[in-house]
DSSP file (Angstrom, degrees, kcal/mol; ACC not computed):
  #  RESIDUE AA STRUCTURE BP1 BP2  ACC     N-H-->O    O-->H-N    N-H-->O    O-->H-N    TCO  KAPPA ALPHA  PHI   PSI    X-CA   Y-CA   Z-CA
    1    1 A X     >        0   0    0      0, 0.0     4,-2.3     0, 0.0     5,-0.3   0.000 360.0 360.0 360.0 -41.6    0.0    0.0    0.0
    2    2 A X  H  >  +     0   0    0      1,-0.2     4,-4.0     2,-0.2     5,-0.1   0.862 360.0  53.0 -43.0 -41.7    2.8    2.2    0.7
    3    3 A X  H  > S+     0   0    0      2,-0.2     4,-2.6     1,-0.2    -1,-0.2   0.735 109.2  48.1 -79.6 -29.2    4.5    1.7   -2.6
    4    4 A X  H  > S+     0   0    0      2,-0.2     4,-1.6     1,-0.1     5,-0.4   0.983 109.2  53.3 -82.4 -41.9    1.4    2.6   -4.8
    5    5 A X  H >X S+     0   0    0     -4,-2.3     4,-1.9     2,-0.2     3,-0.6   0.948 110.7  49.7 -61.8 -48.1    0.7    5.7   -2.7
    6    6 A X  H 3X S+     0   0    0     -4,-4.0     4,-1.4    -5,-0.3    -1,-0.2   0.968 111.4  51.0 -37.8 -49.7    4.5    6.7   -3.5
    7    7 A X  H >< S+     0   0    0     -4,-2.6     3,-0.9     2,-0.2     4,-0.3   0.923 108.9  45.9 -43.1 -49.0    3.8    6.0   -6.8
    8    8 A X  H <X S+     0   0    0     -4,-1.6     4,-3.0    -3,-0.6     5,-0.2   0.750 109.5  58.6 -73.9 -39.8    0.7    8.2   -6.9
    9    9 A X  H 3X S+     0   0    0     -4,-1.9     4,-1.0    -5,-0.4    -1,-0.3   0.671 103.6  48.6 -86.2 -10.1    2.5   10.9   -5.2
   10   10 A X  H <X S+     0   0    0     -4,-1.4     4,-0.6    -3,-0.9    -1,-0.2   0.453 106.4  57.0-107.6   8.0    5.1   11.3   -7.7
   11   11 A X  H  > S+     0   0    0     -4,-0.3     4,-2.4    -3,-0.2    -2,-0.2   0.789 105.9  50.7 -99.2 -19.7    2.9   11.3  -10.2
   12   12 A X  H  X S+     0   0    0     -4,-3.0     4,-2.5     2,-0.2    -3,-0.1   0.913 104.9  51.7  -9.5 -84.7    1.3   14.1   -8.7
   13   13 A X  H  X S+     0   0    0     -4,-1.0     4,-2.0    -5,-0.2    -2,-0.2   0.816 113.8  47.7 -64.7 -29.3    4.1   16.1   -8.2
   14   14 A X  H  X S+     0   0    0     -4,-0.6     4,-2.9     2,-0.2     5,-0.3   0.972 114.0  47.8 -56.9 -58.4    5.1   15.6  -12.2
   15   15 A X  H  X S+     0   0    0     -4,-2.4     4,-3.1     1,-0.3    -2,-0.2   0.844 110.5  48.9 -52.8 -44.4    1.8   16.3  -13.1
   16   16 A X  H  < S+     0   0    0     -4,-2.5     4,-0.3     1,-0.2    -1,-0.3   0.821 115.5  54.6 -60.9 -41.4    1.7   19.6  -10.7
   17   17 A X  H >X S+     0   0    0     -4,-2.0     3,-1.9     2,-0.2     4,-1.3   0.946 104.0  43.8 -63.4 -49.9    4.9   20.4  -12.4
   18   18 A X  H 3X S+     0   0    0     -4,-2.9     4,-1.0     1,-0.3     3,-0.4   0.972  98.4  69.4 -77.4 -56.7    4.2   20.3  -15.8
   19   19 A X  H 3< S+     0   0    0     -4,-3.1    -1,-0.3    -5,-0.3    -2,-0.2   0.773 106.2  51.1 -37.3  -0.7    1.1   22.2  -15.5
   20   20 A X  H <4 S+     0   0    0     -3,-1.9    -2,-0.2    -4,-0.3    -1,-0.2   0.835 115.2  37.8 -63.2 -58.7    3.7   24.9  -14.7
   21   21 A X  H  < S+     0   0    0     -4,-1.3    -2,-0.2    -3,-0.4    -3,-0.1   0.408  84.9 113.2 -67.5 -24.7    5.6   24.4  -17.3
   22   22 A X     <  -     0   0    0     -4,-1.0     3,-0.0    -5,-0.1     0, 0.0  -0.356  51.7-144.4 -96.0 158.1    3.4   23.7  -20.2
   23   23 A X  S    S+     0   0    0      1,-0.1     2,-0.3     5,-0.0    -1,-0.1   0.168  76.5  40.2-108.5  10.1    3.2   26.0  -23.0
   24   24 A X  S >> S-     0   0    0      1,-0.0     4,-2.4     0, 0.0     3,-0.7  -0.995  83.7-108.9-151.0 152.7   -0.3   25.8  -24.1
   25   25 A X  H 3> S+     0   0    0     -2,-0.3     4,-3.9     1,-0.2     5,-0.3   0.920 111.2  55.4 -28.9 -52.3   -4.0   25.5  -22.0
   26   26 A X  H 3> S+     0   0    0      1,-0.3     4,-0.9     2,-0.2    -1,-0.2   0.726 102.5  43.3 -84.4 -23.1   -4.4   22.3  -23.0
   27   27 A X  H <> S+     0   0    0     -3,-0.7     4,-2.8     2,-0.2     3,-0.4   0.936 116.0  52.6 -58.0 -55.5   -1.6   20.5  -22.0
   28   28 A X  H  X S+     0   0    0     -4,-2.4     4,-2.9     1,-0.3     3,-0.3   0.966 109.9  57.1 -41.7 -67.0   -1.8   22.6  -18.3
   29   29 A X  H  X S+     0   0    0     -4,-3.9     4,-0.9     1,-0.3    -1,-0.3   0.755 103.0  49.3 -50.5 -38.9   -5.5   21.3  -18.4
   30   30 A X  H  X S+     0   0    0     -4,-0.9     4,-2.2    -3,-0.4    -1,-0.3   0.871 114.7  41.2 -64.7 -44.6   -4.6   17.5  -18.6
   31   31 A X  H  X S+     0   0    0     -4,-2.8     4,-2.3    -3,-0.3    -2,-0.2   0.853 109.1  54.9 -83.6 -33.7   -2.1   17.3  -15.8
   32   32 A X  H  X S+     0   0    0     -4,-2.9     4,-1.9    -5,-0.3    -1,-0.2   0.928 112.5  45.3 -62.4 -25.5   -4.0   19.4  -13.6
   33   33 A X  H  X S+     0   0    0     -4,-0.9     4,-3.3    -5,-0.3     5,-0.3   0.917 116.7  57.8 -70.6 -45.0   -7.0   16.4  -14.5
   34   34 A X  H  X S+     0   0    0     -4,-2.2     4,-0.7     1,-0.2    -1,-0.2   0.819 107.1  37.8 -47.3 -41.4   -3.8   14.2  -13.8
   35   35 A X  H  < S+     0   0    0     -4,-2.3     4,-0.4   -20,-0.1    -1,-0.2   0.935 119.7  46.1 -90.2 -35.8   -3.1   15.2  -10.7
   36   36 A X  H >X S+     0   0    0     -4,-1.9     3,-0.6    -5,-0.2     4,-0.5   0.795 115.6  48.1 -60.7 -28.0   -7.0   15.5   -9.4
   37   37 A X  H >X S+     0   0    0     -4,-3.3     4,-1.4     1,-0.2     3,-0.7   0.913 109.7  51.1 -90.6 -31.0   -7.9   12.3  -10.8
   38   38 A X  H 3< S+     0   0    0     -4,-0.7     4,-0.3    -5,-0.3    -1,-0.2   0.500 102.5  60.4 -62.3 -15.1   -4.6   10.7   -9.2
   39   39 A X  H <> S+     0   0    0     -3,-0.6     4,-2.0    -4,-0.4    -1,-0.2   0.655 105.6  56.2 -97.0 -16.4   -5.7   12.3   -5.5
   40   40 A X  H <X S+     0   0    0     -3,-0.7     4,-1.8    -4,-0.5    -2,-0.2   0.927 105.4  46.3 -75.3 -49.0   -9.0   10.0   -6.2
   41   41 A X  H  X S+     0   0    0     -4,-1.4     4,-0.9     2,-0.2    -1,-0.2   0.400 104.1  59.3 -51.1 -19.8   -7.3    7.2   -6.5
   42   42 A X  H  > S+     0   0    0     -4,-0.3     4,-0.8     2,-0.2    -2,-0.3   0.794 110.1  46.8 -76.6 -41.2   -5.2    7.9   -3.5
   43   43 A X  H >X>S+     0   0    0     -4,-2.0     5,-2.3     2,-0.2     3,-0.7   0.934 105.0  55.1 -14.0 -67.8   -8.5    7.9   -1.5
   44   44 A X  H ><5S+     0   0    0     -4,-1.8     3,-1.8     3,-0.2    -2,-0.2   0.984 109.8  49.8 -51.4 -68.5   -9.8    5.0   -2.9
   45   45 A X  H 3<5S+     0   0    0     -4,-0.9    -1,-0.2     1,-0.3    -2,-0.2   0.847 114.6  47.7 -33.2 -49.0   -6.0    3.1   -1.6
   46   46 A X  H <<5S-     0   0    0     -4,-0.8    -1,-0.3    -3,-0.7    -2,-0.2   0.476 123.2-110.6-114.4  -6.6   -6.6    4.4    1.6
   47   47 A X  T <<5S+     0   0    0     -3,-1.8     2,-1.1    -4,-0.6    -3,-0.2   0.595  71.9 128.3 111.0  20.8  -10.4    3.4    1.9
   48   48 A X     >< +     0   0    0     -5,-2.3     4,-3.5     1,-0.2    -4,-0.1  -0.585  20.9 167.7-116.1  90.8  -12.5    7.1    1.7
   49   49 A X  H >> S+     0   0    0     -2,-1.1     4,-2.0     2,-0.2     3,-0.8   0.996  77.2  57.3 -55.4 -67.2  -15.1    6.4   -1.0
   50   50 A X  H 3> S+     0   0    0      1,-0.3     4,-2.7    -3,-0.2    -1,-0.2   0.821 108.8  36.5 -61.2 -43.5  -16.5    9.4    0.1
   51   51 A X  H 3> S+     0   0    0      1,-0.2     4,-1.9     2,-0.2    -1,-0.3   0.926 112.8  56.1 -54.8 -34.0  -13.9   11.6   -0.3
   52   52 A X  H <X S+     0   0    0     -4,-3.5     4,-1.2    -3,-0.8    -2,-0.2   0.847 110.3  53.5 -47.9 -49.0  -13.0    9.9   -3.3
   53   53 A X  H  X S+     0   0    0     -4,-2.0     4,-2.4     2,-0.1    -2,-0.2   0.983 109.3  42.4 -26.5 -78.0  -16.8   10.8   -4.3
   54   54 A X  H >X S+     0   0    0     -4,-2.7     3,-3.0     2,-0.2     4,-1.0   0.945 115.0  52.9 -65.9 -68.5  -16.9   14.3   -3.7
   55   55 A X  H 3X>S+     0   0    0     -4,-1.9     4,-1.8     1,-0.3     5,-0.6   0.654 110.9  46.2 -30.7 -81.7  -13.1   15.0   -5.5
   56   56 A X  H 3X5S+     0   0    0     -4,-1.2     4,-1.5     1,-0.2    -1,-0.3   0.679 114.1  47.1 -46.0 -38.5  -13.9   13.3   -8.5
   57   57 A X  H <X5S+     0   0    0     -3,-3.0     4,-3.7    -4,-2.4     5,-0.3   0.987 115.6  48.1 -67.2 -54.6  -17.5   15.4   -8.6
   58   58 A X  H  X5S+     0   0    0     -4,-1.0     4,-2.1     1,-0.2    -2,-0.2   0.905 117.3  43.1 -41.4 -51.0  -15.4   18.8   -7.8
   59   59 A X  H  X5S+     0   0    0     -4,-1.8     4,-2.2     1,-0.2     5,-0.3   0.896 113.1  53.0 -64.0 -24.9  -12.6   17.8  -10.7
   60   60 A X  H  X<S+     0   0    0     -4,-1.5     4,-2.0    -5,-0.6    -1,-0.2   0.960 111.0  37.5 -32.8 -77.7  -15.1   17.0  -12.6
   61   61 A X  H >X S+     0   0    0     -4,-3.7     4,-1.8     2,-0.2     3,-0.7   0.972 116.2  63.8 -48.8 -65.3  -17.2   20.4  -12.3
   62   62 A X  H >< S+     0   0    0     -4,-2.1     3,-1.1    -5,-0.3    -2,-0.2   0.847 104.1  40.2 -17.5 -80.5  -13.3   22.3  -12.3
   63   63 A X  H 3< S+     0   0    0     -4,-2.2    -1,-0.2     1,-0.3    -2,-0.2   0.761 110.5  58.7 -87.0 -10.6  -12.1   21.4  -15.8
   64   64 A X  H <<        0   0    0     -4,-2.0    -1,-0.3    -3,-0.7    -2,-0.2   0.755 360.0 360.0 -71.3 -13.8  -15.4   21.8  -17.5
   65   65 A X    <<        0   0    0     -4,-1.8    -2,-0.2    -3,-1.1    -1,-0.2   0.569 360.0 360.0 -86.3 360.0  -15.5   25.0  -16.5
């Protein structure tokens, strides 16, 4: 369990980075979904469906607007 939540968390922190970095919207807009959708899945590992609920409805709402 440890080792996938390291995982998760350094894909995170790549994702949060290049949505710094990136040089057009749409790339920025995929890694920020990358990292929100990756924090759901780190819920889910750690057993809170509900949080895991409401994030996924909040990223959700977030990148369509």
């Amino acid at each position: 369990m440890e080792i996938s939540l390291t995982i998760i968390l350094v894909i995170m922190i790549a994702g949060s980075i290049f949505s710094l970095h990136a040089k057009d919207l749409l790339s920025a807009i995929v890694s920020y979904g990358i990292v929100g959708f990756s924090l759901v899945i780190a819920f889910l590992i750690l057993k809170a469906p509900d949080l895991a609920i409401v994030q996924i409805v909040v990223e959700t709402i977030s990148l369509i607007i």
